[in-house]
C-alpha positions, 0 to 999 in steps of 0.5 A: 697137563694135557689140554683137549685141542678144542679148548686151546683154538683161540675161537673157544676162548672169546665170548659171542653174544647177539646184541639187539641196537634200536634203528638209529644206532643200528643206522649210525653203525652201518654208516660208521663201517662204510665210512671207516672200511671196517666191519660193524663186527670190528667197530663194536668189540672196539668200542666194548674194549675202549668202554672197559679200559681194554683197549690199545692205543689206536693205530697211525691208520686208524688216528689217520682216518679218524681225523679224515687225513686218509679216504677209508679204503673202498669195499670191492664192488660189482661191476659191469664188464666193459669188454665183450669177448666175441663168441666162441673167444675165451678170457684163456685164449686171449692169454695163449702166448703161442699164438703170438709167437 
């Protein structure tokens, strides 16, 4: 049997659904994801798998960080540059090796 290609993408096969958290437990989510690295997104089909017996035994990273052996890894963050290139000098031009030569 042939199956239309758009039915077979595992996206098709999971349920999306808008779940609407009072501001404490919305606060309590964010905080959770900051603290684990993790998405809000990923703690919640967790907690939904765990709720309904569907869950798989957590990993040694997440035991680790859920008993605080381990910092929660920190999400890349903008920054201020702290060289200032001179006019008219490029990131490119300090990599030319040529020159050097």
């Amino acid at each position: 049997m042939l199956v239309p290609l758009w039915l077979s993408h595992p996206y098709h096969r999971c349920m999306s659904t808008n779940l609407r958290l009072d501001e404490r437990a919305a606060a309590a989510l964010r905080a959770a994801a900051a603290k684990s690295g993790r998405s809000q997104q990923e703690l919640l089909r967790e907690a939904v798998d765990r709720y309904l017996g569907l869950d798989e035994a957590p990993s040694s990273r997440e035991r680790a960080l859920a008993q605080g052996l381990v910092k929660a890894p920190t999400p890349m963050l903008d920054v201020e540059p702290w060289i200032h290139l001179s006019s008219g000098t490029t990131t490119l031009d300090l990599l030319d090796r040529d020159s050097d030569r």
